[in-house]
N, C-alpha and C positions, 0 to 999 in steps of 0.2 A: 396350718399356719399358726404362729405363736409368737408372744411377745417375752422381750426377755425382762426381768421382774427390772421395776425399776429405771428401765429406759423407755423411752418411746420407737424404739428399732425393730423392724417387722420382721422375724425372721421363719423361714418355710424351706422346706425340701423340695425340691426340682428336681425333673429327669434329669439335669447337668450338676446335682448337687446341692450345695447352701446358695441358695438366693436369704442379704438383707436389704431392707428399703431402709437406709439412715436418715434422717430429716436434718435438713442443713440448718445449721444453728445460727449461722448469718441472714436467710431469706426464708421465710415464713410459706410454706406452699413449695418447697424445692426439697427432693432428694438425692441422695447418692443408691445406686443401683450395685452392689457388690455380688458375687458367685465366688463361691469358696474363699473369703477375702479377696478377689481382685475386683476390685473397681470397673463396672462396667458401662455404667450409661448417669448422666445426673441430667435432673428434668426439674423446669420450674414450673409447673401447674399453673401459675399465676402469668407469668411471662415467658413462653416459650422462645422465644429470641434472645434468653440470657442461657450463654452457653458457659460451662463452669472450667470443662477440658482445655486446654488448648488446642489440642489436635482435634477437637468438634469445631473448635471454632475456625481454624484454619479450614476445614471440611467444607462448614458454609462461607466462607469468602468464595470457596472456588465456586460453590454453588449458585453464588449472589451474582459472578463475573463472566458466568458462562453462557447467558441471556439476559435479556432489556431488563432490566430491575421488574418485579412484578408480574412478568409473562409465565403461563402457567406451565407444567413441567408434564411430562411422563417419566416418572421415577420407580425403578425395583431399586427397595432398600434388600440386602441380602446381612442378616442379622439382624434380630429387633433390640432387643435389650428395651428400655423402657421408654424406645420409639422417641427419641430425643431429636433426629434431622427431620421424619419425620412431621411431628411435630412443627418444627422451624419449618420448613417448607411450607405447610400449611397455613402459616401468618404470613408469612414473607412473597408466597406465591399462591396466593387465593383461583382455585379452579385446577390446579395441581392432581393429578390421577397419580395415587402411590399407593403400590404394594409393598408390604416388607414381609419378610419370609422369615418365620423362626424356629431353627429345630426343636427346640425344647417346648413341648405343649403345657405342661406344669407352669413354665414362666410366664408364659403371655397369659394364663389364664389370672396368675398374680399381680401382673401390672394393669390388666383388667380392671380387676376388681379393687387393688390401692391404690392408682394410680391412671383409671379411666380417662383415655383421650375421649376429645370431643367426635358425637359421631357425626358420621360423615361419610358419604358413599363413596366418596372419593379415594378414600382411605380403606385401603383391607389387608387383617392381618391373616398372614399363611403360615398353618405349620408343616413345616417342609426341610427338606435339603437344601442349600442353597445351592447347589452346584443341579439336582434335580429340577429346581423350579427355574434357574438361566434355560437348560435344557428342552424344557415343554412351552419358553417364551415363543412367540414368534418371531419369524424374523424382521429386523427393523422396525420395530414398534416400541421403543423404549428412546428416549432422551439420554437419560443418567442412570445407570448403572452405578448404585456406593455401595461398597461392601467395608464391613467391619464386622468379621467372623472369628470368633475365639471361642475356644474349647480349652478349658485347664488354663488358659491366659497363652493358647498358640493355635495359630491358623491353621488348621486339618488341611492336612498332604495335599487329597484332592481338590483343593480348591488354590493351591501354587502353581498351578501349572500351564503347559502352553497351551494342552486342548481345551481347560477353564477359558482362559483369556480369549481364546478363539471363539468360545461360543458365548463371553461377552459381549465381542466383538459385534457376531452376527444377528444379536438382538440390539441390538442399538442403530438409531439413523442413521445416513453419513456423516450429519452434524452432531451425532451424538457423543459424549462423555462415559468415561471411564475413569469413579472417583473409589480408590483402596485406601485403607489405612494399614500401614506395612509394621509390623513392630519387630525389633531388633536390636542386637548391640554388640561391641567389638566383639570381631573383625567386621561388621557390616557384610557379610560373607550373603544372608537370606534378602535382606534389602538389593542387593547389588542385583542376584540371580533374578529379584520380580522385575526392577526394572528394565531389566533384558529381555524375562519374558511377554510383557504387555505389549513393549517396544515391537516383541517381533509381530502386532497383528495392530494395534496402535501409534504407530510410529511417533504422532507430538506427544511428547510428555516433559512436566515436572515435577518435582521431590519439591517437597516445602516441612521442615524438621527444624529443632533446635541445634544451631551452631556446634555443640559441644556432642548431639548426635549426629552428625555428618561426617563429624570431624571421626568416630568412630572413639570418643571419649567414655562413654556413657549409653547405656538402654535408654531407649525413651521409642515414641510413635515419629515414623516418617509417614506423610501424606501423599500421595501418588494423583497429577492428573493426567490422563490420556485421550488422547483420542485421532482423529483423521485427519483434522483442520488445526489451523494457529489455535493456538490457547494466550488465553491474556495474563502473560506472564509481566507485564509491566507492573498493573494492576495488582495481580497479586503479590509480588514483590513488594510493593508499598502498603497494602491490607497487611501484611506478615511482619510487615518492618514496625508499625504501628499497633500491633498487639499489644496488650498485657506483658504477655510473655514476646517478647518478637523471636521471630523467625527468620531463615534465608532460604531462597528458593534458587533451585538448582536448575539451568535447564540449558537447551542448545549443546555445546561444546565442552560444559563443564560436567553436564551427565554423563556427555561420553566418557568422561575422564571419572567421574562417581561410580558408573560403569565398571572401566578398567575391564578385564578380560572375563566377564561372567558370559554367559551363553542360557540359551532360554533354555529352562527345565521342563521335558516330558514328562508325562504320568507314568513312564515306569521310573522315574530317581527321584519324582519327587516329593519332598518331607514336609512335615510340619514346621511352622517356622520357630524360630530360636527361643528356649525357656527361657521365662524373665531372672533374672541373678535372685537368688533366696532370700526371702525378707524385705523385699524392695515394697510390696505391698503395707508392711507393717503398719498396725498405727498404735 
C-alpha cells in the first residue's frame, strides 16, 4: 500500500489490480473506492445512509420498500467493494444478518484496514466466488439477494446466466428478493437478455435506470428487482422520481416491451456484460 506524493489518495495493488481510496473533498470521512480507475463503491464512515451513486441509491429504496421500514433482513451481498449497502442496511435495519462475498482477498483486506466497518457479528465478509458462495447457500434461507459484481468494469459470463439466477432463486424465501445491478449501453442488447433471464425463475420484476439509459441513449447502471410476489412498484416509482438524480422505473407491460424478443441466456452463450465506452471513467 502507498500514497501518491502529495495527495491524500490510497493507492495499493489487488488481486483485481489498482484499488484507490480518494477522500471526498465535499464530506469529511467519505471516500470513493476506484479499481483500475473505475469507480467502485463510495462510503461515508461517518453516515452510512449518505449514498453518493445513484444507482446505490435507488438499490436502497428498493431495499427500504421491500419490508416494514426497520424489520431486520437476511442479506447475501454478492460483491463487496467497500461494503457500502452493507453498511446502509446495518443503520437502516438494526439485527440485519449479512454476508457479502468478495473475490478479491487483497481488497477486503484494504478496506479493512482504511476503511473498517464497525464490528459486528452480524456482518461477515467472505472471500469467495460469488456464484460459488449462491451455490453452497441453503436452500430458502436468504431474504435479499444484491449483487453488484464487476471484473475490469463487466459482470463475469458466469454469473448472466439462467443456472445463476436459478440458484438465486433457490436460496431465497418465497418472500424473498432478487436485487442486481445490470450495467449496459446502446443497443441495451445485455440489460434486455438479464431481464429475461431472472424473469424466467423470478417472474415480478422492475428496471429502475436513467431515462436517457432506457431509452438506450447512453451507458449508465440499470437496477433490476425481482422476485415471486408484487413488488412495490408505486413506491418506487415515486423514491426514483424524487431523487437527486431521478429515475423511471419500468415494470408490468412496458418490460415486456423493454424486453422485446430477448430470451434467457444459458451458461453455455453466456458472456460478460457490455464494456463501458473508453474514457468514460476519466477524471
Amino acid at each position: 500500500m502507498g500514497r501518491k506524493r502529495g495527495t491524500e489518495r490510497t493507492v495499493a495493488q489487488v488481486d483485481s489490480g489498482t484499488a484507490e481510496l480518494v477522500p471526498d473533498p465535499d464530506r469529511a470521512g467519505a471516500y470513493t473506492l476506484l479499481l483500475d480507475g473505475a469507480p467502485q463503491s463510495h462510503v461515508d464512515l461517518t453516515d452510512p445512509t449518505h449514498l453518493e451513486f445513484e444507482y446505490v441509491r435507488r438499490m436502497a429504496a428498493a431495499i427500504d420498500l421491500i419490508a416494514p421500514a426497520g424489520a431486520p433482513l437476511r442479506v447475501l451481498h454478492l460483491g463487496g467493494g467497500a461494503l457500502t449497502l452493507p453498511r446502509y442496511v446495518a443503520v437502516t435495519r438494526p439485527g440485519s444478518t449479512q454476508r457479502a462475498v468478495e473475490v478479491d482477498g487483497a481488497l477486503v483486506e484494504l478496506v479493512r484496514q482504511a476503511l473498517p466497518w464497525p464490528a459486528d457479528a452480524r456482518l461477515r465478509v467472505r472471500v469467495a466466488d460469488a456464484r460459488q458462495a449462491v451455490e453452497s447457500t441453503r436452500d430458502a434461507s436468504v431474504d435479499l439477494v444484491v449483487a453488484d459484481v464487476f471484473a475490469g468494469a463487466r459482470t463475469p459470463a458466469h454469473l448472466t446466466s439462467v443456472e445463476f439466477a436459478a440458484q438465486v432463486a433457490r436460496v431465497l424465501t418465497p418472500g424473498g428478493h432478487y436485487l442486481l445491478n445490470v450495467a449496459d449501453g446502446p443497443p441495451l442488447r445485455h440489460a434486455r437478455a438479464q431481464v429475461a433471464t431472472v424473469r424466467s425463475v423470478l417472474p415480478r420484476a422492475a428496471l429502475v435506470a436513467d431515462a436517457a439509459v432506457l431509452r438506450g441513449r447512453r451507458y449508465g447502471n440499470l437496477v433490476l428487482l425481482a422476485g415471486r410476489t408484487d413488488l412495490p412498484v408505486a413506491a418506487l416509482t415515486r423514491r426514483a422520481a424524487g431523487d437527486w438524480f431521478p429515475g423511471r422505473v419500468v415494470a408490468d407491460d412496458e418490460l415486456d416491451r423493454f424486453v422485446g424478443g430477448a430470451t434467457p441466456v444459458p451458461d453455455e452463450t453466456a458472456t460478460a456484460s457490455a464494456p463501458p465506452p473508453e474514457g468514460i471513467f476519466r477524471r
